[in-house]
C-alpha positions as CSV (number, residue, x, y, z in Angstrom):
1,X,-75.3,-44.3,-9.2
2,X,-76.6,-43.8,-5.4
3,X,-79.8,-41.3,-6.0
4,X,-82.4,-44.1,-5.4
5,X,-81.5,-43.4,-1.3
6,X,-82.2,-39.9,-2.3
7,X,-85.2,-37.4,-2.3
8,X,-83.8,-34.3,-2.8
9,X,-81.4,-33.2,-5.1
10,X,-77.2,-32.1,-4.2
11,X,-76.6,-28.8,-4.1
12,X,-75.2,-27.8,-7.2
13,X,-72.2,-26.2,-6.1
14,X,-71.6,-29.4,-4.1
15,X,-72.0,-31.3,-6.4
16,X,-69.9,-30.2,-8.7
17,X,-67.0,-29.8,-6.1
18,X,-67.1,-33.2,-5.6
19,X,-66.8,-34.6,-8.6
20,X,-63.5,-36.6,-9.0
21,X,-63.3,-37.4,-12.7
22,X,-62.0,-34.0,-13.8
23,X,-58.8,-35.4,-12.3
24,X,-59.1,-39.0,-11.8
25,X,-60.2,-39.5,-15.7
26,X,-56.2,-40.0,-16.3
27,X,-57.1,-43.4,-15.5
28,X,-59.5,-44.5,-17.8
29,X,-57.4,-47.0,-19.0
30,X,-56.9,-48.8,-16.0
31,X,-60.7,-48.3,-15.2
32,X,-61.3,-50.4,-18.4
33,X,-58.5,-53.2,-17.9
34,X,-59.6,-53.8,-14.5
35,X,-63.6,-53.8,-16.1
36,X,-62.7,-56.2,-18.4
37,X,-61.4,-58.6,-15.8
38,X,-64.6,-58.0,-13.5
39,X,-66.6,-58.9,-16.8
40,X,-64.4,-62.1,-17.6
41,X,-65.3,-62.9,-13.6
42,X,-68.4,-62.3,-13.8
43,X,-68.7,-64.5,-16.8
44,X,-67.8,-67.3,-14.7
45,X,-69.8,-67.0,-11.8
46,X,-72.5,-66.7,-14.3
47,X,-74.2,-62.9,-14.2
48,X,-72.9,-62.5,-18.1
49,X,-73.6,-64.8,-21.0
50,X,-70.7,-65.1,-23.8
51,X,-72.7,-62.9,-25.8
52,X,-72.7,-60.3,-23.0
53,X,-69.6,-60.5,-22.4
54,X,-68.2,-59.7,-25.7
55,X,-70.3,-56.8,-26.1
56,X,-68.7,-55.7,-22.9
57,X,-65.5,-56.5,-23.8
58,X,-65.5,-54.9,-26.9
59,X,-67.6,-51.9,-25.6
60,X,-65.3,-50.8,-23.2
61,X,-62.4,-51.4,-25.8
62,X,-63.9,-48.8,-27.8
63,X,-63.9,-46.2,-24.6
64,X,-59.8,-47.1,-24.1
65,X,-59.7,-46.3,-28.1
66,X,-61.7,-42.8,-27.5
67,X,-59.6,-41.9,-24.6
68,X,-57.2,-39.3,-26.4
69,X,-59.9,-38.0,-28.6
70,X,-60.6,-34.4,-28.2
71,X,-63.3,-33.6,-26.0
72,X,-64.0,-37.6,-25.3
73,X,-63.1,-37.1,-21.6
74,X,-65.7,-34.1,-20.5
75,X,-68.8,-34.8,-19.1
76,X,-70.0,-32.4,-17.0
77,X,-72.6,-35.5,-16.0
78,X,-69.9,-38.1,-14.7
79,X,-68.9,-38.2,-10.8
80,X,-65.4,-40.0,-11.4
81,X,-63.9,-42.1,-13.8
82,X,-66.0,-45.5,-12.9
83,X,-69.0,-43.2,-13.5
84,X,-68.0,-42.7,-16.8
85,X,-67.0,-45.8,-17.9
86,X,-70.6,-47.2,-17.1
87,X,-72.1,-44.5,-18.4
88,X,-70.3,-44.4,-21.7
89,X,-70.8,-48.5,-21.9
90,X,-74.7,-48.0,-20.7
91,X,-75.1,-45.6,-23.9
92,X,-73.2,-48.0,-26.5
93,X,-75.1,-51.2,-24.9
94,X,-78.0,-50.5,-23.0
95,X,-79.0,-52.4,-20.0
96,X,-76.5,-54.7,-20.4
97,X,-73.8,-52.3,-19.8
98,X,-75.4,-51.5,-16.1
99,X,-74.7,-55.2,-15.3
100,X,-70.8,-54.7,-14.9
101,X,-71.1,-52.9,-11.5
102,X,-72.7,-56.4,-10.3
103,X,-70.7,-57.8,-7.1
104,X,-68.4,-54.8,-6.6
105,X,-67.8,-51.1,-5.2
106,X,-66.0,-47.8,-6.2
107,X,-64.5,-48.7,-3.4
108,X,-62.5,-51.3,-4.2
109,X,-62.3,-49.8,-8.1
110,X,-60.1,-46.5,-7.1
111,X,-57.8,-48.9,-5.3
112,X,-57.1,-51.0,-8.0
113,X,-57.0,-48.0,-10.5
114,X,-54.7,-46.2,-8.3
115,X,-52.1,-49.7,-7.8
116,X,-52.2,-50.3,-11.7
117,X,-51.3,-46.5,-11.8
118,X,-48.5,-46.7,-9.3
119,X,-47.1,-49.6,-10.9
120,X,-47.0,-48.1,-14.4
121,X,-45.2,-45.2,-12.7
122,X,-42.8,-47.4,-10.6
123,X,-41.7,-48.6,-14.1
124,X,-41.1,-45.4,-16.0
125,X,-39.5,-44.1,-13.4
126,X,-36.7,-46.8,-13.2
127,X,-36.5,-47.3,-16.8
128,X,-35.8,-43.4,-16.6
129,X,-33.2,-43.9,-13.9
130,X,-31.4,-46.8,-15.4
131,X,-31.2,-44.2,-18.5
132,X,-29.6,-41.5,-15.8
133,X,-27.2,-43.7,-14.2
134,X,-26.2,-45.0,-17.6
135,X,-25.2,-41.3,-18.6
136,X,-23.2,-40.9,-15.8
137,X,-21.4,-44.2,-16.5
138,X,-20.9,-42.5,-19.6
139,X,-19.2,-39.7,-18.0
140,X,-17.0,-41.6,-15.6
141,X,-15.8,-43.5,-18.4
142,X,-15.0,-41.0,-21.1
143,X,-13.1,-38.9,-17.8
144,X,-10.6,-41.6,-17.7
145,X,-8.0,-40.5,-15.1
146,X,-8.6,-36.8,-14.6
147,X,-9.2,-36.0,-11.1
148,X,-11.0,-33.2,-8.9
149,X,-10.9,-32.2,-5.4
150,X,-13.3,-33.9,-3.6
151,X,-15.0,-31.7,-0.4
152,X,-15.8,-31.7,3.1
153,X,-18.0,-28.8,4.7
154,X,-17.6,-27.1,1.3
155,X,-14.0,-27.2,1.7
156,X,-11.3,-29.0,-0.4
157,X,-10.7,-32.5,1.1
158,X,-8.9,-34.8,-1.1
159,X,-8.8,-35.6,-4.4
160,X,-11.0,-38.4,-6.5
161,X,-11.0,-38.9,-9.8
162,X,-13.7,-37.0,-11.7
163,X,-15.2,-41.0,-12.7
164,X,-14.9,-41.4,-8.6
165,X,-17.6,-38.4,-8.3
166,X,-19.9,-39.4,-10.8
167,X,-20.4,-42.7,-9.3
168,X,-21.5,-41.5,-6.1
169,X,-24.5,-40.1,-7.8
170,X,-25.2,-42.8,-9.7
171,X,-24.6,-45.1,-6.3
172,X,-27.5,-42.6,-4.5
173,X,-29.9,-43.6,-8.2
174,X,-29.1,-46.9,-8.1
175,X,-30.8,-47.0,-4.5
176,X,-33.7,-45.0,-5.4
177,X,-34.0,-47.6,-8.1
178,X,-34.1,-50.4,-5.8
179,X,-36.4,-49.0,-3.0
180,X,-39.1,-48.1,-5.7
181,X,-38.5,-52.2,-7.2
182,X,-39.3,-52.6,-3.0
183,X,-42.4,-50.5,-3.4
184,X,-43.3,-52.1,-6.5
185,X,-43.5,-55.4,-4.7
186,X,-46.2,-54.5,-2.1
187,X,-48.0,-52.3,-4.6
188,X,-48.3,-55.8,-6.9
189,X,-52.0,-56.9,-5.3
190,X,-54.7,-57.0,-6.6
191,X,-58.3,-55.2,-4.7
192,X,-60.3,-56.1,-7.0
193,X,-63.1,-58.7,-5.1
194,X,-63.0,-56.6,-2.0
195,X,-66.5,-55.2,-2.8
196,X,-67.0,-52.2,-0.5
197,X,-65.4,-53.2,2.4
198,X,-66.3,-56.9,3.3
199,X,-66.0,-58.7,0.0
200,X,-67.8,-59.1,-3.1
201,X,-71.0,-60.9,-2.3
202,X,-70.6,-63.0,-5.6
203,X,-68.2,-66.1,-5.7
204,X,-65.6,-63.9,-7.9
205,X,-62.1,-66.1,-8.5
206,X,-60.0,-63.5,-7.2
207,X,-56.7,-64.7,-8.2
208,X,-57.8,-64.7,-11.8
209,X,-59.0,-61.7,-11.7
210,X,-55.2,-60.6,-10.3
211,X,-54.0,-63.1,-12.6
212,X,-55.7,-61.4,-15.9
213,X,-54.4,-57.7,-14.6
214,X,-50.9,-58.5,-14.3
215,X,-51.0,-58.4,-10.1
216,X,-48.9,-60.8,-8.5
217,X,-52.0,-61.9,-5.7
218,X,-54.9,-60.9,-4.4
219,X,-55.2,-58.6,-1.0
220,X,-55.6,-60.5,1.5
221,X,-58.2,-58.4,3.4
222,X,-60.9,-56.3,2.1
223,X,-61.3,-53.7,4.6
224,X,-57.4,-53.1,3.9
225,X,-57.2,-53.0,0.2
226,X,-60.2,-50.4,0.2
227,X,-59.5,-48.0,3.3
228,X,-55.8,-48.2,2.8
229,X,-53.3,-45.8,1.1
230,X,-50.0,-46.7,2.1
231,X,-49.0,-48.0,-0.7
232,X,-49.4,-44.6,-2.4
233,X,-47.7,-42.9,0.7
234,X,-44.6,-45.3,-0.2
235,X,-44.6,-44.4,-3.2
236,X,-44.7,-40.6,-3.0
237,X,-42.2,-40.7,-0.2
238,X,-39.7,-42.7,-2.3
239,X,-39.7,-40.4,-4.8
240,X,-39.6,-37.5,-2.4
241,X,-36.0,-39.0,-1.9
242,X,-35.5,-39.5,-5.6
243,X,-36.2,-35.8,-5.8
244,X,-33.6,-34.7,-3.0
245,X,-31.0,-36.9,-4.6
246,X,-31.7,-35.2,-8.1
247,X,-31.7,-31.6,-6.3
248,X,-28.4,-32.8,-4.3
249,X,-26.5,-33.4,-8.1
250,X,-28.1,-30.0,-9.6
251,X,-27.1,-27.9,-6.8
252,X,-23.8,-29.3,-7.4
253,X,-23.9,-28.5,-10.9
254,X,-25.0,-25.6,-10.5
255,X,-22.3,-24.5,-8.0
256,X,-19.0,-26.7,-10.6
257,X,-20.6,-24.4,-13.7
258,X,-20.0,-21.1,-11.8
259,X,-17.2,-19.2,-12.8
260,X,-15.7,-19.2,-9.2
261,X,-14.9,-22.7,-9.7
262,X,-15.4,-23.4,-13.8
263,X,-15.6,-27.5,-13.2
264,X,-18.5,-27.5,-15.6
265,X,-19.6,-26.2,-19.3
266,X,-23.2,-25.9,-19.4
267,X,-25.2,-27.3,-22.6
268,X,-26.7,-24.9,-24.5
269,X,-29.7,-27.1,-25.3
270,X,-29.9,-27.3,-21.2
271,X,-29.8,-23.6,-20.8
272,X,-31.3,-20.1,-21.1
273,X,-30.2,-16.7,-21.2
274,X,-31.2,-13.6,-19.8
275,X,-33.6,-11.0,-21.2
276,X,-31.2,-8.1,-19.2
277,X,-27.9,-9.3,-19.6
278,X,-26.2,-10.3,-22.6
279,X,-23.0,-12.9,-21.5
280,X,-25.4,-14.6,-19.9
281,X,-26.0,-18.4,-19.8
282,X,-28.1,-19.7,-17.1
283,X,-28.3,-23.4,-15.5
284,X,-32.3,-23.2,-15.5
285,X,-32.7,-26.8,-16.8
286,X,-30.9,-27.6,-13.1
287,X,-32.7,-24.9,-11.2
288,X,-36.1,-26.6,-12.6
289,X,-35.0,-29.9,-11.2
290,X,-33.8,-28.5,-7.8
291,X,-37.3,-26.4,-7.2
292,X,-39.3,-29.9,-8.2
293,X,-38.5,-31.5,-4.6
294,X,-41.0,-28.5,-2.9
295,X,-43.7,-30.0,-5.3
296,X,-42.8,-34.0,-4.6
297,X,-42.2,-33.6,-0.6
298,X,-45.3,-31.5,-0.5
299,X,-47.4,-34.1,-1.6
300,X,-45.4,-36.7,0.0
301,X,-46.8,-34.7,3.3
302,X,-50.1,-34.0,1.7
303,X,-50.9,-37.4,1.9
304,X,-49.2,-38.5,5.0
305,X,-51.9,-35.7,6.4
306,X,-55.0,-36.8,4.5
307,X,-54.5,-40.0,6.1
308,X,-53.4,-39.7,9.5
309,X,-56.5,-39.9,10.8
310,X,-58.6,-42.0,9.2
311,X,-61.0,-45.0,10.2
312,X,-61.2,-47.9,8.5
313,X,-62.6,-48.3,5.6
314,X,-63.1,-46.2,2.9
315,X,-63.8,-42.7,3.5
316,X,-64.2,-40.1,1.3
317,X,-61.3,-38.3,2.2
318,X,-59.3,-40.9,0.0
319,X,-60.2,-39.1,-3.0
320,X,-57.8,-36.4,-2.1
321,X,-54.7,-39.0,-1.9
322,X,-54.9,-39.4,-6.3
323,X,-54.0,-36.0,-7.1
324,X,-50.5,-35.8,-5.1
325,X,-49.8,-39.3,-6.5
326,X,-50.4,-38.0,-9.9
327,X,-48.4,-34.7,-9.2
328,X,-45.2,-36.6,-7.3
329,X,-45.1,-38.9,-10.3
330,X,-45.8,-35.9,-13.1
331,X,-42.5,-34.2,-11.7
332,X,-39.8,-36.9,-11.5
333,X,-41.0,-38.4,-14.9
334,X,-40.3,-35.3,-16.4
335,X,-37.6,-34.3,-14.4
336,X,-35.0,-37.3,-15.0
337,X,-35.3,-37.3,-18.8
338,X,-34.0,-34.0,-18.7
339,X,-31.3,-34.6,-16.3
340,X,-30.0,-37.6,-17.9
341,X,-29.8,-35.5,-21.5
342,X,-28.3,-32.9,-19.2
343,X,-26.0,-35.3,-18.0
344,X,-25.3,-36.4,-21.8
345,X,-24.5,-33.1,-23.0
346,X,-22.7,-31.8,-20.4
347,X,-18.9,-31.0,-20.7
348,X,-16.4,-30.8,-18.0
349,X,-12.8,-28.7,-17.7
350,X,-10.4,-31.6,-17.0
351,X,-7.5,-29.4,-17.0
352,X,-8.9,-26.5,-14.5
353,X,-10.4,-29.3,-12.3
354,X,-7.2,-31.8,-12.2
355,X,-5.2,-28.5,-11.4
356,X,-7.5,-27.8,-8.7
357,X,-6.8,-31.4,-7.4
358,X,-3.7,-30.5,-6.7
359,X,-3.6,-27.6,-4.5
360,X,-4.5,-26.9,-1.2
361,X,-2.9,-29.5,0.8
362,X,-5.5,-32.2,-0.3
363,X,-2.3,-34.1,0.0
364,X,-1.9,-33.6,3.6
365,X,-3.7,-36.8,4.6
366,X,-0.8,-38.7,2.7
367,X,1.7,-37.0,4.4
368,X,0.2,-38.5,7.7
369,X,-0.4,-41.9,6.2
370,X,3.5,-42.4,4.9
371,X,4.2,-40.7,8.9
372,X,2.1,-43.7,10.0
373,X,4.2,-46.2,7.6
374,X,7.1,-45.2,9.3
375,X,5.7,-46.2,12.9
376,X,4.5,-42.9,14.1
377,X,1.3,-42.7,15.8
378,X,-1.8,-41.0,13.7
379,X,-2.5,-38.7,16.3
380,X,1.1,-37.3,16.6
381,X,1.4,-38.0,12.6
382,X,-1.6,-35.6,12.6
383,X,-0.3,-33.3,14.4
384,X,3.2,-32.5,12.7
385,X,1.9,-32.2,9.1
386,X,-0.5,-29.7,10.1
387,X,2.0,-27.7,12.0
388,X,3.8,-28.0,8.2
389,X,0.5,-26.9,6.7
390,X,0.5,-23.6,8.8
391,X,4.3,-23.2,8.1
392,X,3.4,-23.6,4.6
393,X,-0.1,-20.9,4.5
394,X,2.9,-18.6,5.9
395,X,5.4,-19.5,3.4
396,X,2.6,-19.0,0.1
397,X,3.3,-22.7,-0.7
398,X,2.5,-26.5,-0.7
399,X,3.7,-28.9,1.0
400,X,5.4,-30.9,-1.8
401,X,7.3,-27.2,-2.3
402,X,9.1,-27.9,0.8
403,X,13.0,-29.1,1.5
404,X,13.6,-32.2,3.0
405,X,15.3,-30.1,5.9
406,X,11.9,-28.1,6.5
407,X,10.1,-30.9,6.7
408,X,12.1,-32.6,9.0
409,X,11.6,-29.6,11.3
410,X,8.3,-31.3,11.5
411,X,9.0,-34.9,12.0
412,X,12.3,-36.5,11.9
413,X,10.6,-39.5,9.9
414,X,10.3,-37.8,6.8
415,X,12.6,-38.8,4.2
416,X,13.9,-38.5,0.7
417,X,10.6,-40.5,-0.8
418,X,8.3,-38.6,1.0
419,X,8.1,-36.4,-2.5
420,X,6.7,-40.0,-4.2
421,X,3.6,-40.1,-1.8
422,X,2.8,-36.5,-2.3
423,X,2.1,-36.6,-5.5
424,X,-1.5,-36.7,-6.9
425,X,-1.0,-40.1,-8.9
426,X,0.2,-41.5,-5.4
427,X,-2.6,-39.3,-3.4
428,X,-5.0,-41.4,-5.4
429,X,-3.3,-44.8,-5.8
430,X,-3.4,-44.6,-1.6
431,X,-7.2,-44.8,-1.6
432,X,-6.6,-48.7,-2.6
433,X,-9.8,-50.5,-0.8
434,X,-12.9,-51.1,-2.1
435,X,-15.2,-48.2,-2.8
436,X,-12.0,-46.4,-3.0
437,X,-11.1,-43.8,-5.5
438,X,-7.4,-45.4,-6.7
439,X,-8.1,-46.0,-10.2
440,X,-8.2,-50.0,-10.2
441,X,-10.8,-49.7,-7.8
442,X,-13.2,-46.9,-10.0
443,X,-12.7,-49.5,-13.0
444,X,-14.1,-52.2,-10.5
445,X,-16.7,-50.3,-9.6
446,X,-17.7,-49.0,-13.0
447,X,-17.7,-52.5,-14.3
448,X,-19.9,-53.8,-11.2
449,X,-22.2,-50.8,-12.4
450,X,-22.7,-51.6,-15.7
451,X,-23.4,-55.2,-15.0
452,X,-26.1,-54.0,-12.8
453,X,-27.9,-52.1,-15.4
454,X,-27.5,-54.0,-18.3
455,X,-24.9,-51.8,-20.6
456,X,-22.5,-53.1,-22.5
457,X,-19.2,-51.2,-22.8
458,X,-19.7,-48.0,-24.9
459,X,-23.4,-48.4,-25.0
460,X,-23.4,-46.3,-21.4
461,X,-24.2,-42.7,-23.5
462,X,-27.4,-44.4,-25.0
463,X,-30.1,-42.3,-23.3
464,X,-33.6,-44.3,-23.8
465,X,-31.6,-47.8,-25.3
């Protein structure tokens, strides 16, 4: 493509080292799209008769068909995937095929490939989530009322209702859904017409060409759209945050399906067992997921240092920014089908976690609040149930187990009802504001969810509908 400068030969090692395609050839099919529309522009500038442009058209169609044939894709001859595109249309059509690479640059090429690539990703990957957060709708629903103690610091806190817990996680998804729609919307231009790095020196229409690729403009400058990888860098990094949210929820899994606490039955079709130990079943499916976020934030960092330092335009250097894209995107779209069939599958101990709920004073906070209904200040409110608390640690008992005449000891303001506020239906019922965990409230806030993404009542479980 470039040896006419050239008297000497590369190196072989070099030259084989620098060869992109044996990674970037995962995007032949944009390569050919965004040929296509260069052919249709260059049709209308007039380089291409009709006739020529057919034969291109339907020249490169035929590479897109080939793409998954075995063996198609090595060439030991090809530099990177534009390479090979012209190489395979120069050996179908002859000269003719050489005239697509009129009025444009690699350049510009890998930055259009790479945005078409991002974009395609962008939209698995929430298509994917809506499935996830859908299966945890699921969840929430079919737990009904059961509730679980809720933690702080790893310690029991309050209790929520099981539905309550499984919305917070699909809360955190539903933002990582968002910020990648975000992403999407800066990705959506088009750099095709950039040429190198000052323009195409042809009078290209570049909006059609946007236009016929599905971008929402053109970039508006060309030394940006070829030097630039932020985009990508946005992307990574948003899914870097996707993948501490999914290791967040598996670490938590992980820790409900231990015996110590027995919140969670593991699916078998989510699990393995051991090769040692017989009464084994192992959360590996979750373990996978959680070890992922090394892999994404890695290359989220990878790319952040590739191009820290680099001049405008293009440099060479770029061509190490496609393979943590591809890697960052690889690992969350295979890591959320399996956690939204995980999610699916998985069953939870209502009875062990609702009796957890109520024990260990997670019904201390209430005693404060009906203190506070009675006109005592928090701060002295505070203070006298947890002086009942310690009385109680040394008594082996809860505080509901008390007399009224203990707990008077405590505060004079307690009275006969104080036993309606500390139970858990009233513990819950207290949490009355929105984004609350009183039940009226979760049903609010599951229906607000699944108007959000689209499911209809009992169509939540539908993984992939």
């Amino acid at each position: 493509m470039w040896s006419g400068r050239f008297r000497q030969p590369l190196n072989a090692d070099f030259e084989n080292w620098q060869r992109s395609f044996p990674f970037d050839r995962r995007l032949v099919a944009y390569e050919v799209a965004a040929s296509q529309a260069h052919a249709r522009a260059l049709r209308a500038a007039g380089v291409l008769s009709e006739a020529e442009l057919n034969a291109m058209v339907q020249g490169l169609d035929a590479i897109a068909g080939r793409a998954g044939e075995a063996g198609f894709l090595e060439d030991p001859e090809a530099e990177d995937v534009h390479h090979f595109v012209e190489r395979q249309l120069a050996a179908s059509l002859g000269d003719a095929g050489l005239k697509l690479h009129t009025g444009r640059s690699r350049n510009e090429q890998i930055a259009a490939d790479l945005r078409m690539f991002v974009r395609d990703a962008i939209d698995q990957a929430r298509a994917a989530l809506r499935d996830l957060i859908g299966a945890l709708l699921y969840q929430a629903e079919r737990a009904g009322a059961a509730a679980m103690p809720a933690y702080t610091h790893l310690q029991r806190a309050e209790p929520v209702l099981v539905a309550h817990w499984l919305l917070a996680y699909a809360e955190m998804f539903w933002r990582d859904s968002e910020r990648l729609a975000d992403c999407r919307r800066r990705v959506n231009l088009c750099p095709l017409g950039s040429g190198a790095v000052a323009g195409a020196t042809l009078a290209l229409d570049r909006r059609q060409i946007a236009a016929d690729l599905g971008f929402a403009a053109p970039t508006a400058n060309s030394m940006d759209a070829t030097g630039s990888r932020d985009f990508a860098v946005e992307f990574v990094q948003h899914l870097s945050l996707l993948a501490v949210n999914l290791s967040r929820w598996a670490e938590e899994m992980v820790l409900f399906s231990t015996q110590e606490y027995g919140f969670v039955r593991l699916p078998q079709a989510y699990s393995t067992g051991s090769s040692a130990m017989p009464q084994k079943q192992n959360p590996d499916s979750l373990e996978l997921i959680r070890g992922q976020v090394g892999r994404v934030v890695g290359a989220a960092v990878s790319l952040l240092v590739v191009t820290k330092g680099l001049p405008l335009a293009y440099n060479k250097d770029l061509q190490e920014t496609q393979a943590p894209v591809f890697a960052a995107a690889d690992a969350m779209l295979a890591c959320l089908p399996i956690a939204a069939g995980f999610i699916s599958a998985v069953e939870f101990d209502a009875a062990r976690m609702q009796a957890a709920a109520g024990r260990g004073f997670m019904n201390a906070l209430a005693a404060a609040v009906y203190l506070v209904r009675r006109g005592v200040p928090f701060r002295r409110a505070h203070e006298q149930v947890g002086k009942a608390v310690q009385y109680c640690l040394e008594k082996g008992c809860e505080l509901e187990a008390l007399s009224l005449p203990e707990l008077r000891r405590f505060s004079p303001d307690f009275a006969a009802d104080v036993y309606e506020h500390l139970t858990l239906p009233a513990v819950l019922a207290c949490h009355d504001v929105a984004g609350g965990t009183a039940p009226q409230r979760v049903q609010e806030a599951m229906a607000a969810l699944r108007e959000k993404i689209g499911k209809p009542p009992g169509r939540t479980h539908d993984v992939g509908a």
